[in-house]
Structure formats: structure tokens, C-alpha cells
Residue, then its C-alpha position, 0 to 999 in steps of 0.5 A: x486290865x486296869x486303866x494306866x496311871x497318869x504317869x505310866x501314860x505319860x511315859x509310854x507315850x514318852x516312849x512313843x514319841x521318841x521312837x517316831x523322832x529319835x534313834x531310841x525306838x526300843x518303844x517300836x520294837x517292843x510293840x513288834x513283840x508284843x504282837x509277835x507272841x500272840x501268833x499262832x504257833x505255824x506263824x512264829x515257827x515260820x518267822x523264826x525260819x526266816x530270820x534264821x536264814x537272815x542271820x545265816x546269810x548275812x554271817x555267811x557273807x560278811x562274817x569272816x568267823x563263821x565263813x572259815x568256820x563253816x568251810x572247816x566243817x564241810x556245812x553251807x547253810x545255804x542249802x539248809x531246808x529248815x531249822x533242823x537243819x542246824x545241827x550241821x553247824x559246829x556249836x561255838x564256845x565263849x572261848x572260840x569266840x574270844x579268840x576270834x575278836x582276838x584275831x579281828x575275824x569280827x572285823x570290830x576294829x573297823x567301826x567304832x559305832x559299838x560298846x561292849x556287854x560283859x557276861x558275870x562269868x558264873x558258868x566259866x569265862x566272862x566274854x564280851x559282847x558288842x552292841x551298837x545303839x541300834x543293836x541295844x534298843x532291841x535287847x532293851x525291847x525284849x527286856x521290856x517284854x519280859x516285864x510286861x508280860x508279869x502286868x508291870x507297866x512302865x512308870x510302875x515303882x520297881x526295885x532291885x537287888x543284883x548280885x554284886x559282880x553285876x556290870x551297874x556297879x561298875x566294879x566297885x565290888x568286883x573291883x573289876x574297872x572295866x565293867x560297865x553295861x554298854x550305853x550305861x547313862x542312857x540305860x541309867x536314865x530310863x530305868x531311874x526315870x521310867x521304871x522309877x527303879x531302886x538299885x539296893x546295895x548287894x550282898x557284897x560279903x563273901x558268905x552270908x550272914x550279913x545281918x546290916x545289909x538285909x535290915x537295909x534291904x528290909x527298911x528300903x523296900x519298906x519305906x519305898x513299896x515297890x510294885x515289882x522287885x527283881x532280885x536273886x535266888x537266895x535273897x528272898x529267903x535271906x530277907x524272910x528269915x530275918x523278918x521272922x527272926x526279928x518278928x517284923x511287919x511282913x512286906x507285900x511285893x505284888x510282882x517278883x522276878x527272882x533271877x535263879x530256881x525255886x522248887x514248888x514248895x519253896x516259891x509257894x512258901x515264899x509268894x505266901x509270906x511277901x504276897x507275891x507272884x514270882x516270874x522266871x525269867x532267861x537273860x543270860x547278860x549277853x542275849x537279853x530275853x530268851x524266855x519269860x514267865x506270863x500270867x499262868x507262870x507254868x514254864x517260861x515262853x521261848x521267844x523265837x522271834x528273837x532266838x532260836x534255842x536248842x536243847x543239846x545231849x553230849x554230842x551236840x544233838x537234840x534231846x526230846x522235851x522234858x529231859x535236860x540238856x545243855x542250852x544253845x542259843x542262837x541269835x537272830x538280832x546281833x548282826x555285829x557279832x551274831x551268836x549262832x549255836x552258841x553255847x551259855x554253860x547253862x542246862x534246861x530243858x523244853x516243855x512238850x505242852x503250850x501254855x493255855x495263856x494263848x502265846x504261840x512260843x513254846x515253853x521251856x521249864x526252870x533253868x536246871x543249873x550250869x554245866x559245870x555244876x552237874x554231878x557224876x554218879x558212879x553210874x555214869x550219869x549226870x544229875x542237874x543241880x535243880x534236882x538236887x536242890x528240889x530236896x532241901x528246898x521242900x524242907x521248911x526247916x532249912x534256911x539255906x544250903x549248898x550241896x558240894x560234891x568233892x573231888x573224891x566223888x563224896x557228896x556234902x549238903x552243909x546246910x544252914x537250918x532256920x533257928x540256928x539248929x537242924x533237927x534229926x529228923x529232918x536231916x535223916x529226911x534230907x539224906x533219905x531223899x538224896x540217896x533216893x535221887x541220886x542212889x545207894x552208890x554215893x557216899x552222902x552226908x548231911x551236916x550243919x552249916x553257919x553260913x554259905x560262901x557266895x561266888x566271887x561275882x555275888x552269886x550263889x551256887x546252891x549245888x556245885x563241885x568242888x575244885x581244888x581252887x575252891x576247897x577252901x571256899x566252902x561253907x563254914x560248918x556250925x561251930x567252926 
């Protein structure tokens, strides 16, 4: 590894030094889990036990929450002899949890030491999270992981484009006045100064095709020449697609954490065209650093020093490595609210192979989509939505697309071609691939599309099922 920069030294140290003198120790903290990923794989899975058993305990005893919840189920974790064990306890909902601070079984009204995170609400109801200075200088550890382990370094430029329903902007796209992130100048002041970070404005309109706002994006990173950009799935392609169309000057980003899911083709058309290495990264708003991308960017490490996470089938049991099921993460910092079996609203799936970089964290692959957005076949089964999106990403011809099953079961890819026509070949290829996935069973089509309607927070849903709230919120057909 290359020698730092001068500035990079002097924030680390920077870091260092606040760690040693003041309540702001996320630098300690991240030096514990940098150590923490290079045990071997024994020595985690015993750490993990062991806070596990930590949180267990302390929520036994001091959370009124889980207290009852447990005796309502007939489960004492005091017996559990391993993590297997888990499965014993109920999984908890956002929903359950809410009613819970409702009802102060969190004893929050006791202290006023906290200040709360809200989720974006992408996979269903926006939940609020407490986190005190101490319980936030860990998440920001963990986030600083994730950063490092793509060979971004503190005082390295870096850039980004959120989505626009994203707590920095403080509502002012939403036009949600309670958003905030928890401890918000001392956060704003470290990525400013540390991460010399650039908020670009989002994309704030409600579909796509907003030529000012990338020409924006364009000239920003341009000019700034970020070393690492973090941005959300359908922004890339929006960017490369204007640079073509307007036959620009390619931009060079050597790091990119793309927030979302490409298949292989596209990541490998996209890392050629900006010159980049793309990371994944899982930090649901909430639990800041589940997982992470290194080096060898196969899958992404589960960091169980920090979290133990699950794999779930419909009754609520394990399934086996490589298949989907729904995420269930459990978390072994927040003593203030812990989140033990808690389920995101998100599905993936555990890799069965470690990672030849050496980290003893296990592998999980690409997050396969939310919960709500899976779709049923008439077989019964339910398909991820990245196996649906794996088909029109592989196609070079298609610039965007959102595959929409309705209410009737029919199953729509509206699709926004590059150069404003979508060939006949390539649509024919589109739904022979689909049918193939998803069966002869299922009524398909392909058709032409102007643009794609974002979700009300900014994001974008490239599968889903409509609702009948949404119908009206589809993509806009070519020529309509």
C-alpha cells in the first residue's frame, strides 16, 4: 500500500487524537474492526457468540420489550447453547417495534442523552432508530470500514449523489421537516473536512429524464475529481448515457460504492466506461454496516463482530447458502433499542465459499430486492426481483427499465432503450429470456418506455408490483 498523503496523515492522526481525549472514539473503534476482520473464521464466529449473549442478556434484563415478548413465546435465552439457537426467538417487525416506543417498553422517556435515525422507507414503514453519541461513534466505525476496505483513505476526495428522500437534506425534497441524521453537525463536519466529501444535489424529479440535473452531476465530478464516489444504482447509467449522447469527455472515478444491484455485465460495462472499481456495500439507515465489498469484490463480508444476520424461508427458518431468503439482522452494538431478529423488508442470500482476501467474515452475495417486490408465479413461487433485472441489464441496448407485475398477475418490462428506439431483436431476446426465467405460465410483454417514475424518497424500483395506489405512478410509454 502506498505511503499517505500528508493530509490523509494528519486526519488520521487527527482521529487518533480525538479518540485518546474526547467522547468522539469512532478512530478506536475502527481500529478494533480492523483487526476484527482478519481473524480466523473459529475465532469471529466465537466473538460473535459472545456478544450475542451480551445483548441477549442485557435485553433480558433491562428491556421491558423483549422481556414480555420472550415470556409470550415460552423462550429464555439464558439456556441458548449457541446461535442456533436463535431461531427460538420471535422475529420482530418494524411495525412491532414502533408500537413498542410507542408504549415507552423502551423506557426512552427516561433519558435524553439520544437522537434518532430515520429509515428512508423503501421496503414499507419508516421506523426511527435512537442512537446516543456513543451508540453513533460505532456506527460511524463501521462505516469507516466499509470504506477502507475499497483503499479509500481518510482525506481522500470522495463525492456523492443520494437519493433525495435521504435524511442530509433535511426534508427539503421530501418535504418531511423531521428528517435529519442523528448528530447531524458532527457528522457534517467530519465528512466536509475528513472525507473532503461533495453532496450533489439528487435526482429530485419524479421520473427520469432530467437532462439539467445530470449535466450538473457531469460538470461537478468533472471539475472536482473525486477519488471515490458513492452513489445510487440508476445513477451511473444516467450519467453514461448522457456522456454518449452528448459525446463528452469520459469521466475516471477510480472507487465507486454503488447503493443497489447490477448484474455482471452491466458492472463490467460500467467499470470500463468510468474507469472504475465498483464496491457493494449493506447499510440499511438504521445498522450502519452489515456487510461490505474488499478488494476481491466477490460478495460482500458479513461483519458478525458487529451483527449477526440470518437468511429466513417463510416460516421464519434458515435457508441453506446460495438460496434467497428474507434478511434478519440482529444487533450486537445498540444496547438503547437493541434490534435482535429483526427483519429489513430485504432478501439475499449467504455465499457457501470465503473469500480468498483472508478476512475470516463469511460472504453474503448482492441484496436480491425487498420483500415486497417479489413476484408470484402461478406456480406458486416467488422470484427475487435481481433475477428479473439480471435479464435487461445484460442487454447493452437498454438504457433503463422497470418490470412492473399488475394486479392480474400480467408481468410488463417498460423499457427506455439507449437512442430513443428499442430494436426487435432485442425486445424478442428480453421476453424470450423472461419467459425462460420466470415460465411459459405468465403472461409477458415487452414495450418502449420514455422514462421510469422514481419512489416518492428518490429511489428507484427497477422490479416491483404494482399497487392499486401506485397504478397510476408507472413508466410513461414512448409516445404517451
Amino acid at each position: 500500500m502506498a505511503a499517505p498523503s500528508p493530509y490523509t496523515a494528519a486526519v488520521e492522526m487527527g482521529y487518533a487524537l480525538l479518540a485518546a481525549c474526547t467522547p468522539y472514539n469512532a478512530w478506536a473503534h475502527f481500529q478494533e474492526l480492523q483487526k476484527n476482520q482478519w481473524l480466523s473464521p473459529e475465532d469471529a464466529r466465537a466473538l460473535r457468540w459472545a456478544r450475542l449473549q451480551a445483548i441477549l442478556r442485557h435485553s433480558r434484563e433491562n428491556i421491558a420489550f423483549y422481556r414480555q415478548l420472550w415470556q409470550a413465546h415460552g423462550v429464555d435465552p439464558r439456556r441458548f447453547d449457541s446461535e442456533k439457537d436463535l431461531v427460538d426467538l420471535p422475529v420482530v417487525t418494524k411495525q412491532l417495534l414502533s408500537e413498542a416506543q410507542r408504549n415507552n417498553l423502551f423506557l426512552l422517556s427516561r433519558r435524553r442523552d439520544y437522537q434518532f435515525a430515520h429509515t428512508s422507507g423503501t421496503t414499507g414503514q419508516r421506523f426511527r432508530v435512537p442512537f446516543t453519541l456513543a451508540g453513533f461513534q460505532k456506527k460511524y466505525a463501521n462505516h469507516l470500514r466499509q470504506m477502507y476496505a475499497s483503499g479509500w483513505r481518510l482525506g481522500m476526495k470522495s463525492a456523492t449523489i443520494h437519493y433525495s428522500g435521504h435524511n442530509q437534506f433535511r426534508g427539503a425534497y421530501s418535504g418531511r421537516a423531521e428528517d435529519e441524521e442523528p448528530f447531524a453537525r458532527v457528522r457534517e463536519t467530519a465528512l466536509s473536512i475528513a472525507h473532503r466529501r461533495r453532496v450533489l444535489t439528487p435526482y429530485h424529479q419524479p421520473e427520469t429524464g432530467d437532462d439539467p440535473q445530470v449535466k450538473a452531476w457531469y460538470e461537478q465530478l468533472r471539475d472536482y475529481r473525486p477519488y471515490l464516489l458513492e452513489t445510487m444504482d440508476y445513477n451511473l447509467p444516467l450519467l453514461k448515457e448522457y456522456i454518449e449522447r452528448n459525446g463528452l469527455p469520459r469521466l475516471s472515478i477510480p472507487k465507486t460504492f454503488v447503493l443497489g444491484t447490477h448484474s455482471e455485465a452491466l458492472l463490467a460495462r460500467l467499470e470500463e466506461f468510468f474507469s472504475t472499481e465498483i464496491y457493494d456495500r449493506y447499510s440499511p439507515h438504521e445498522i450502519e454496516g452489515v456487510a461490505y465489498a474488499c478488494s476481491v469484490r466477490r460478495g460482500m463480508h458479513i461483519a458478525i463482530d458487529c451483527y449477526h444476520t440470518e437468511f429466513l424461508d417463510e416460516h421464519d427458518r434458515p435457508v441453506a447458502p446460495e438460496e434467497t431468503g428474507t434478511i434478519v439482522v440482529t444487533d450486537l452494538d445498540n444496547d438503547l433499542m437493541p434490534l435482535i431478529r429483526y427483519r429489513l423488508g430485504d432478501v439475499g442470500h449467504a455465499l457457501a465459499e470465503p473469500c480468498s482476501c483472508g478476512r475470516g467474515f463469511p460472504l453474503m452475495g448482492q441484496i436480491d430486492g425487498r420483500v415486497r417486490d417479489l413476484l408470484d408465479l402461478r406456480s406458486g413461487k416467488k422470484v427475487a426481483p435481481a433475477r428479473i433485472a439480471d435479464v435487461l441489464q445484460d442487454e447493452p441496448a437498454v438504457h433503463l427499465f422497470q418490470v412492473v407485475q399488475y394486479g392480474d398477475g400480467a408481468i410488463v418490462a417498460h423499457v427506455v432503450p439507449c437512442g430513443g428506439t428499442l430494436p426487435v431483436a432485442v425486445s424478442e431476446r428480453i421476453l424470450v429470456r423472461l419467459t425462460n426465467l420466470l415460465g411459459p405460465a405468465e403472461r409477458i410483454s415487452v414495450t418502449p418506455a420514455r422514462h421510469i417514475r422514481l419512489e416518492p424518497n428518490g429511489k428507484c424500483s427497477f422490479v416491483k408490483k404494482a399497487d392499486p395506489d401506485t397504478r397510476a405512478a408507472l413508466p410513461r410509454r414512448s409516445g404517451g
